[in-house]
C-alpha positions in Angstrom: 73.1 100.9 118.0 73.2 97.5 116.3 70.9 94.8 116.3 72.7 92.6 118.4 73.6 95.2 120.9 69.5 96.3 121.4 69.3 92.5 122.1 71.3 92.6 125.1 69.0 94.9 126.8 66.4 92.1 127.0 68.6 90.7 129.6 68.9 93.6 131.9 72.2 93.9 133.9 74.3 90.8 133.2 76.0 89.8 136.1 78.0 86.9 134.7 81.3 85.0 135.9 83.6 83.0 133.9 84.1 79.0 134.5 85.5 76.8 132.2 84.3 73.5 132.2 87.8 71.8 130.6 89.6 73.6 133.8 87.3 71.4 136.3 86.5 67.5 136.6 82.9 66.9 135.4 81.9 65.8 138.8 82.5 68.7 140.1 80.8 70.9 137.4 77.9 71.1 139.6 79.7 72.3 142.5 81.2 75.3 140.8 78.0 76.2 139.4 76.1 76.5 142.4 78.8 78.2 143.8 78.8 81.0 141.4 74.8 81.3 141.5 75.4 81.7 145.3 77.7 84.8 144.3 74.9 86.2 143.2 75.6 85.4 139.3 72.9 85.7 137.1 74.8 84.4 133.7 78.2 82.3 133.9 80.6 83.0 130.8 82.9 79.6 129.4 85.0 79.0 126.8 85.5 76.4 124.2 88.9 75.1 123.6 88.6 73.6 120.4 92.6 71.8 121.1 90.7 70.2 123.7 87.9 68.5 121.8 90.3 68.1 118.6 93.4 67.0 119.8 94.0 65.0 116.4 92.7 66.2 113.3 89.0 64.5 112.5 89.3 63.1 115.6 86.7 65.2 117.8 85.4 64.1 121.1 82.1 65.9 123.4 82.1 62.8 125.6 82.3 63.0 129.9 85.0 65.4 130.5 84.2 67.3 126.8 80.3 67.2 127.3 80.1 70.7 126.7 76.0 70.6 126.0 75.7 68.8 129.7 77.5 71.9 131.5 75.4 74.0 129.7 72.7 72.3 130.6 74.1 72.3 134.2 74.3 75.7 134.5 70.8 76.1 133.5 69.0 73.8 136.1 71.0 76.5 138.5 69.4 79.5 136.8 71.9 80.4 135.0 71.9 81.8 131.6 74.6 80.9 129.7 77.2 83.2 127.6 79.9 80.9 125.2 82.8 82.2 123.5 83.2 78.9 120.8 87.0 81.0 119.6 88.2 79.3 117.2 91.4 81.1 119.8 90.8 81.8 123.3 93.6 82.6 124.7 92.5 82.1 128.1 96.3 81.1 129.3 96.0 77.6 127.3 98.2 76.0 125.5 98.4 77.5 122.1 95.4 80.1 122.7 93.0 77.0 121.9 94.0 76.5 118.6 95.4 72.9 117.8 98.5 71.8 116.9 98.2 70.0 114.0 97.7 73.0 112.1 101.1 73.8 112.6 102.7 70.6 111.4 103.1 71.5 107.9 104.2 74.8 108.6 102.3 77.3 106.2 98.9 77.5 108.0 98.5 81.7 108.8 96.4 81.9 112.1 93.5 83.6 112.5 93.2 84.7 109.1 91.1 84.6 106.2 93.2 82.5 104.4 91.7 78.7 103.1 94.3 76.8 104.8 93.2 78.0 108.1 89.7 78.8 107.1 89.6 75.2 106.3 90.0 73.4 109.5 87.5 75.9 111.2 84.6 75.8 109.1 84.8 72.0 109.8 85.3 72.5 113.4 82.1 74.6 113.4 80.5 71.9 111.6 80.8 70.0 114.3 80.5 72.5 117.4 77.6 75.1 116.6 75.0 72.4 115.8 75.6 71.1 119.1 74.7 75.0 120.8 71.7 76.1 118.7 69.2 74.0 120.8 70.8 75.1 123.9 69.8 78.7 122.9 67.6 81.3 124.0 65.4 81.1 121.0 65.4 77.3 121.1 64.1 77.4 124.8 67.5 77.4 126.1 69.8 79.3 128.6 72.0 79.9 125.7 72.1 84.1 125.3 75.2 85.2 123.2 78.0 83.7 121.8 80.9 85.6 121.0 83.0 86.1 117.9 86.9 85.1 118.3 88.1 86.5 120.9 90.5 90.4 121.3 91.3 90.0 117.4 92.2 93.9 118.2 95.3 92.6 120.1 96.6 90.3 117.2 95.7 91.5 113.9 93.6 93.7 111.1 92.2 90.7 108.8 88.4 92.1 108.9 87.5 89.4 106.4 88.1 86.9 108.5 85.9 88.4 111.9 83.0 88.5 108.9 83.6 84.9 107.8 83.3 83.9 112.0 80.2 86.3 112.1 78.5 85.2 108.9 79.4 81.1 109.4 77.7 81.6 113.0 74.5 82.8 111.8 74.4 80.4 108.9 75.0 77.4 111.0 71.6 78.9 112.8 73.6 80.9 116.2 70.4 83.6 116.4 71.1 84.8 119.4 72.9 87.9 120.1 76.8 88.3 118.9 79.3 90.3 120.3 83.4 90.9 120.2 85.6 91.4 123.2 89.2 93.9 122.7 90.4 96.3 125.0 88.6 99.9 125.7 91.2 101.7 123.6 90.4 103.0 119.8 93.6 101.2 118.5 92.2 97.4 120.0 88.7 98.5 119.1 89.0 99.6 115.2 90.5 95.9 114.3 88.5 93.7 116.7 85.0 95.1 116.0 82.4 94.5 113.8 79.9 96.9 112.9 76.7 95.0 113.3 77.9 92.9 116.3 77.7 94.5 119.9 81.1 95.8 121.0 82.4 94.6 124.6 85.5 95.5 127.0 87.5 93.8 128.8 89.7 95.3 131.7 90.4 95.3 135.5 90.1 99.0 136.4 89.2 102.8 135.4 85.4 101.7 134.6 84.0 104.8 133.8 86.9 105.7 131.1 85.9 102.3 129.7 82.5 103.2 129.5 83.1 106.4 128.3 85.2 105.1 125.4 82.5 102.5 124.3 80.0 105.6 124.7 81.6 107.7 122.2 82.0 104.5 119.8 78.7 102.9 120.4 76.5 105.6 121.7 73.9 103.8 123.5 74.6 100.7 123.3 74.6 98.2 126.1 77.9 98.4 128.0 79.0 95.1 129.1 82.7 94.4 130.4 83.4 90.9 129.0 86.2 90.2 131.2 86.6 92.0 134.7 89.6 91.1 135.6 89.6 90.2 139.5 92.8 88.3 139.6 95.9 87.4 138.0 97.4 84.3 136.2 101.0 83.5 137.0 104.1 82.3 136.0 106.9 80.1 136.8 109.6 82.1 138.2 107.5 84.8 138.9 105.2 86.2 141.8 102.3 84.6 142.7 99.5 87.3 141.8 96.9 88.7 144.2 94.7 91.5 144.7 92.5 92.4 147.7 88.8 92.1 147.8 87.7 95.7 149.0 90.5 97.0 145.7 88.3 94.4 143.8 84.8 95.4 144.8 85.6 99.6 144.5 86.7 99.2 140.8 83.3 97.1 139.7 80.5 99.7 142.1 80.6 102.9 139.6 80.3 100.3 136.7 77.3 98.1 138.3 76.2 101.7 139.4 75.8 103.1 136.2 73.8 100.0 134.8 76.7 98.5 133.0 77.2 94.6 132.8 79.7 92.5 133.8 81.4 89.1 133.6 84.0 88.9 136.4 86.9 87.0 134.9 87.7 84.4 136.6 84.8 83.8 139.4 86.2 80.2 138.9 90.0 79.3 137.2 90.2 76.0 138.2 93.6 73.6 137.3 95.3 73.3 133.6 95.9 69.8 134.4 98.3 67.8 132.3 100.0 70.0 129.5 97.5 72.4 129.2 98.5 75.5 130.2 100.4 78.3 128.0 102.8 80.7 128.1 103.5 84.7 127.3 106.5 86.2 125.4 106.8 89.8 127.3 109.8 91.7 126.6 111.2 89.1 124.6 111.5 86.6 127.6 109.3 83.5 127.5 107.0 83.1 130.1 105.6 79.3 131.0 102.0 79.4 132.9 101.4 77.6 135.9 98.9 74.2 136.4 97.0 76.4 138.8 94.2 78.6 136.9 93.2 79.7 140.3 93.7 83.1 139.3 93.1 84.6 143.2 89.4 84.1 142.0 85.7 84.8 144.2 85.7 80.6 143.8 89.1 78.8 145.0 91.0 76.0 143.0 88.9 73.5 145.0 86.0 75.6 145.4 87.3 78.2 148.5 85.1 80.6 149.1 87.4 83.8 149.2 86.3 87.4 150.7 85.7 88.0 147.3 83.1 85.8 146.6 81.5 87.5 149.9 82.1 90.6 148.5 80.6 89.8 144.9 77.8 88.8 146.9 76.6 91.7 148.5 77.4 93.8 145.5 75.2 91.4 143.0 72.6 90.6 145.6 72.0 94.3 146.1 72.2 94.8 142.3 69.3 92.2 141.7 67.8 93.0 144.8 67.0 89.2 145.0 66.9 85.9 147.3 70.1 84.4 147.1 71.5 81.0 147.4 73.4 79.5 149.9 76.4 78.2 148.8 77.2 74.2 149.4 79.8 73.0 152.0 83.0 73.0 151.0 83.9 69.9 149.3 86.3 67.0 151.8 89.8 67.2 151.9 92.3 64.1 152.3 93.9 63.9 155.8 97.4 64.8 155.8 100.2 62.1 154.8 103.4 61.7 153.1 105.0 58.1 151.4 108.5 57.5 150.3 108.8 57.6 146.3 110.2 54.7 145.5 112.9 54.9 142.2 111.8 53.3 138.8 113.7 53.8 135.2 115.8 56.2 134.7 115.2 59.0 132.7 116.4 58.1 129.4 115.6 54.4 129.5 111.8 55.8 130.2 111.7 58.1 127.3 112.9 55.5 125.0 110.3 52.8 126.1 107.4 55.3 126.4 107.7 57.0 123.1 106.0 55.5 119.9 108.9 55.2 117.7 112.1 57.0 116.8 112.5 59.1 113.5 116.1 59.7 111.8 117.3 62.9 110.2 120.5 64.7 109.5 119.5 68.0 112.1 117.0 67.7 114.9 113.6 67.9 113.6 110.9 70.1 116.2 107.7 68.9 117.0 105.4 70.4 114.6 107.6 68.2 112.1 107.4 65.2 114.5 103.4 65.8 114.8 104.1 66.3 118.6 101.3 68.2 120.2 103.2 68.7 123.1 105.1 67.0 126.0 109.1 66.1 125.7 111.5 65.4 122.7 114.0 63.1 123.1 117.2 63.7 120.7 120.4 61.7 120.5 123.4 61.6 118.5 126.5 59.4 118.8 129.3 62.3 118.6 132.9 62.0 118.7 134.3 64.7 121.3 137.8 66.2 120.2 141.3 65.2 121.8 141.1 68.0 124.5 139.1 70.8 125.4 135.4 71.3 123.6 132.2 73.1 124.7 129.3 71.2 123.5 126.3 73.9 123.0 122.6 73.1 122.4 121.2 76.2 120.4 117.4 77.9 120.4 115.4 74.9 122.7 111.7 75.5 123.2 111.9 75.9 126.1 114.3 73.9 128.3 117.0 71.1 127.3 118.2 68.8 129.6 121.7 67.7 128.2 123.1 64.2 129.1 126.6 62.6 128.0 126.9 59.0 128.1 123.3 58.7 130.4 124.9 61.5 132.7 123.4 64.3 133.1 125.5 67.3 132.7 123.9 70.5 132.0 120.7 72.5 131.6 119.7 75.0 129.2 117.0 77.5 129.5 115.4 79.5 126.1 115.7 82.9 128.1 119.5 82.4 129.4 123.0 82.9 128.0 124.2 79.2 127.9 127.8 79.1 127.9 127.6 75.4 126.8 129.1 72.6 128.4 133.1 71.7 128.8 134.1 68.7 127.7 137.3 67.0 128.4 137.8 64.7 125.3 140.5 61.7 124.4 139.0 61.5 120.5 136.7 58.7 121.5 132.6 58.7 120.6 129.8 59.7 123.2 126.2 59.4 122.8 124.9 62.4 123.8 121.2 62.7 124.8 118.9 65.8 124.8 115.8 66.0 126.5 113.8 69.1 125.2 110.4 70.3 127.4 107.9 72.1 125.2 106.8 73.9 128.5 103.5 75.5 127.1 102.7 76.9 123.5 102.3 81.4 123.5 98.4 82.2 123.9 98.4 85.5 123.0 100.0 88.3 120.6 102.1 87.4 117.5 104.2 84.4 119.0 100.9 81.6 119.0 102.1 79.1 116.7 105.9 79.5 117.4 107.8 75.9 116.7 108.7 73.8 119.4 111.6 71.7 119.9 115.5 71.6 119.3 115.1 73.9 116.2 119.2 75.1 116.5 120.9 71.8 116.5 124.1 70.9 118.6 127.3 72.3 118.0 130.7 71.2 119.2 133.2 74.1 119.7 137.1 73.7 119.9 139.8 75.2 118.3 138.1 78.4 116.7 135.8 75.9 114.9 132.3 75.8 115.9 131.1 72.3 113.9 127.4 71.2 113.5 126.3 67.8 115.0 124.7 65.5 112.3 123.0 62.1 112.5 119.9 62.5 114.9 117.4 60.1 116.2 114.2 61.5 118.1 111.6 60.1 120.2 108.2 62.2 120.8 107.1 61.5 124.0 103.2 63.1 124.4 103.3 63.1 128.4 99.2 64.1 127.9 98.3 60.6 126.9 100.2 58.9 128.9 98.4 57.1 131.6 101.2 55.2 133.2 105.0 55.1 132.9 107.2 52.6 131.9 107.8 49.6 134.5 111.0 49.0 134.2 113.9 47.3 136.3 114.9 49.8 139.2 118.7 50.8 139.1 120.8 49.7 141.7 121.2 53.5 142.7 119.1 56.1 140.4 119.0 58.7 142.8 118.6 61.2 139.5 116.3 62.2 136.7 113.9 59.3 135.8 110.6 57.7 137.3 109.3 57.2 140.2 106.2 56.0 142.3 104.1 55.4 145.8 101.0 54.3 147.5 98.8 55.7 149.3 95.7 54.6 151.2 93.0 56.7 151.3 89.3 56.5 153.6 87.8 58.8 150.9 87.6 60.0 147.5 88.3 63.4 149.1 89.9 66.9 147.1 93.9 67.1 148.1 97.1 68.7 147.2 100.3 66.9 146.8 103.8 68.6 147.2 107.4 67.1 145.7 109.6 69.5 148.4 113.1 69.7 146.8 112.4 68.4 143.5 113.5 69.9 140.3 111.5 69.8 137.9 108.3 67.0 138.0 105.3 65.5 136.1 102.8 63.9 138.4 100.5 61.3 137.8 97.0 60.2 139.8 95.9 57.0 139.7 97.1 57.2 135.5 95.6 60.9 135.3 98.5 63.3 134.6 98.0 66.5 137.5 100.3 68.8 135.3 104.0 70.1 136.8 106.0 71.2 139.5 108.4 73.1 139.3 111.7 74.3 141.8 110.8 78.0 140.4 107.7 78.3 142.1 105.4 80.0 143.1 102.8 77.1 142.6 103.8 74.7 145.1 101.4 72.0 145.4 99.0 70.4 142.9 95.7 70.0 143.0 94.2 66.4 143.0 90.3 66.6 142.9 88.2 63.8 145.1 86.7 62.3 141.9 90.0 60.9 140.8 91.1 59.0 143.9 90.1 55.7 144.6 89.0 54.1 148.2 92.0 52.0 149.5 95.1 52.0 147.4 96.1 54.8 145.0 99.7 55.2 142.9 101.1 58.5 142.3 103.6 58.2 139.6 106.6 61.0 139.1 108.6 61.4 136.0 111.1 63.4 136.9 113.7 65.8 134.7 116.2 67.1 137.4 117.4 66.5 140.9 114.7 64.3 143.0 114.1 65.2 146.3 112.0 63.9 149.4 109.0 62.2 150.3 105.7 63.0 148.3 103.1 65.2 150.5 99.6 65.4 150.5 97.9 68.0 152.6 94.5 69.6 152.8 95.3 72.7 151.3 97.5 74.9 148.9 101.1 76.6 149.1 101.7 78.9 146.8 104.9 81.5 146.9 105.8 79.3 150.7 102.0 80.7 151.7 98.8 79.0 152.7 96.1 81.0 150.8 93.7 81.9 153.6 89.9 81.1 153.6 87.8 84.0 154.4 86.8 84.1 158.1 83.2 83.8 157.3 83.4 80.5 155.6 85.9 79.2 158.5 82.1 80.1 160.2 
């Protein structure tokens, strides 16, 4: 048994459940907390998204929404004791498994490896980051009680130098609290993701006992704790909205809790990947874009719903602990229903250009990593001369969607996982400019894809008569859509009616949670009072976006819409959720 492992049993059974404080407004931090300690939680699990403290490189922030020490301490003054997994990757569905940008944009840094150049930017990151936990911790007086190392390096790679360099720079910047990895229960994720002298953890969503049984035989007598329990699902756009019945979810966790294991039900909360934030898979080769909602069919709603779940977790923790528990607080106020019109702003194009910092020339389309985009939209344009007659104009290898417009038109679409049979063209010899929006819809957080290049990285091609020529002479506009906090104000059209900006008022009585709709809209950013929600998208199955209470204002409040395809009807706010067409239902107990 190792040293860290024998630690664990100081604790008892760990009945944990994962919140991530970037995934909720900090007003609200102490909603969700008490919420989980109602469930019955003894320990609550989070995160640290080091793209989200360190958007820029040297530029870290642990202010209001980043005050990762003040949900700590949060979380203690419910009774919570606290489990943190610092990375430096996550994955946890967000945008580039955690890991920032900028250590992509000169194109040689090897990921979670050993090697200097990535070794580099996280020992300062860790500079920073663990002196800020080691008060927080158990032995400091603290509710801190482990803190992991990475995060299911069994899934990605075999670089055991670089899980020692994690273990060994956490216990030198003075974590002395117990450590422990997370991969799944099989031998071939378990030889690469553990370390001998760190307690081995699981993570799953079924088949307990063979989990336990494999961590037995590895780690005989060790502490079993399942790191993640799954109880829900992520999703994806295009894809089915994932659920999974409470009594399924409460007969896969009794024979673990049974036996004396641990757990750390993952998520109790998910909260909202607002703005750019969220990631994406690869799976079978097709790229997968995650949705704003993180709600994840959770115990604890988006907006703090107590599902039959959480009801469930109850009775199963409180019978664990055999303790007094909680009642949970009311659920937060939702905004009265109302819809306003959307009134039309810029279009598209004329936005982009005004709301990006600059444009940079080159001979082929550069991608973002070479722009020092984070994330957001590219705009690319090219004066091109189309060929007496017929041409197909073709946009090769976007990440992940192009939006193609000829002479301000627009005129065709392009998606990374579809055959694009390019666009006709009827030409007289004469020169177009034509315009290509690319939408870097969330950066891979797991497997061998994290750190794939976004952008137009195939060029343009103009196809007629057997030749298939190259377009040359490209100017690009980076347009970060995270820090923007209003768009351009520009002159209205006479008739827009298309792609481009738009905005409407609403008055509200309170500073109440709500959900706001775009039905028959393409494709859609959307902005709160200057806060950017995250997307909508025509695909589905998120349907509605979640606006917490603490960002609207009493009186008037502007929701502002940059918009990449067809626009459609009025904006809606409502008091609740639609996801795949479907009101997720409360549980009948907390409709009382």
């Amino acid at each position: 048994m190792t040293t860290d492992a024998r630690k664990w049993i100081d604790d008892g059974q760990v009945l944990s459940g994962a919140v991530h404080y970037f995934r909720i407004h900090p007003d609200l931090w102490t909603d969700r907390l008490k919420r989980l300690a109602a469930m019955g939680a003894t320990h609550v699990e989070t995160y640290v998204a080091w793209n989200f403290h360190e958007r820029e490189r040297g530029q870290v922030d642990f202010d209001e929404w980043r005050d990762l020490p003040r949900f700590i301490r949060l979380a203690e003054n419910e009774g919570l004791s606290v489990i943190v997994r610092p990375g430096p990757f996550i994955c946890a569905e967000w945008d580039n498994g955690g890991l920032p940008t900028w250590l992509l944009y000169d194109g040689t840094t090897p990921l979670r490896t050993s090697d200097p150049r990535f070794l580099e930017p996280v020992d300062a990151w860790f500079d920073i980051l663990i002196p800020l936990l080691v008060p927080l911790q158990r032995s400091h007086g603290g509710p801190v009680v482990a803190v992991q190392v990475e995060n299911e390096y069994g899934s990605f790679g075999t670089d055991r130098a670089y899980l020692e360099h994690l273990r060994d720079g956490l216990r030198s910047r003075g974590i002395d609290v117990p450590l422990f990895t997370s991969d799944g229960p099989t031998d071939l994720m378990l030889d690469a993701g553990t370390l001998p002298d760190v307690a081995a953890t699981a993570n799953f969503g079924s088949a307990a006992s063979e989990a336990m049984r494999v961590l037995e035989r590895r780690r005989p007598g060790e502490p079993f704790l399942c790191a993640e329990f799954w109880g829900g699902w992520f999703d994806h756009w295009g894809r089915e909205h994932h659920t999974r019945p409470a009594d399924d979810l409460a007969a896969a966790i009794e024979p673990l809790l049974a036996s004396g294991g641990s757990i750390n039900v993952y998520m109790a909360h998910g909260g909202t990947s607002f703005g750019t934030w969220p990631g994406a898979n690869i799976d079978q080769g097709i790229y997968l874009s995650t949705v704003t909602s993180y709600d994840s069919d959770a115990p604890i709603g988006e907006a703090g719903e107590l599902t039959e779940k959480f009801w469930a977790l109850r009775r199963l923790f409180g019978s664990a602990t055999g303790a007094s528990l909680p009642e949970p607080p009311p659920l937060p106020e939702r905004q009265r229903a109302q819809t306003a019109p959307l009134a039309p702003g810029a279009a598209l194009l004329t936005a982009l250009r005004a709301a990006s910092s600059g444009e940079i020339t080159s001979h082929l389309p550069l991608s973002q990593e070479a722009l020092h985009q984070a994330s957001g939209l590219t705009l690319y344009e090219a004066d091109v001369r189309i060929p007496l007659g017929d041409s197909t104009l073709r946009v090769h290898e976007p990440r992940d969607r192009a939006w193609v417009f000829v002479d301000g038109v627009l005129r065709h679409r392009v998606d990374r996982n579809a055959l694009d049979e390019g666009l006709s063209l009827v030409g007289n010899g004469a020169i177009s400019q034509v315009s290509v929006v690319v939408e870097n819809e969330g950066r891979v957080n797991f497997g061998r894809h994290i750190g794939e290049a976004k952008g137009l990285l195939g060029g343009v091609s103009i196809d007629a008569h057997g030749v298939s020529r190259l377009v040359h002479g490209w100017t690009q506009r980076a347009i970060d859509v995270q820090a923007l906090t209003s768009l351009p104000e520009l002159p209205a059209p006479s008739a827009q009616g298309g792609p481009g900006t738009y905005r409407a008022e609403l008055i509200c009585a309170q500073r109440a949670d709500a959900f706001i709709s775009l039905p028959g809209w393409e494709k859609a950013y959307v902005w709160l009072n200057g806060f950017l929600l995250g997307r909508l998208d025509a695909r589905g199955p998120q349907q509605t976006l979640y606006a917490p209470g603490p960002l609207w204002a009493l009186g008037p409040n502007v929701v502002e819409v940059l918009s990449l395809g067809r626009p459609g009807g009025d904006l809606h706010v409502a008091g609740h959720p639609v996801l795949d067409g479907k009101i997720p239902g409360l549980s009948s107990l907390e409709l009382g």
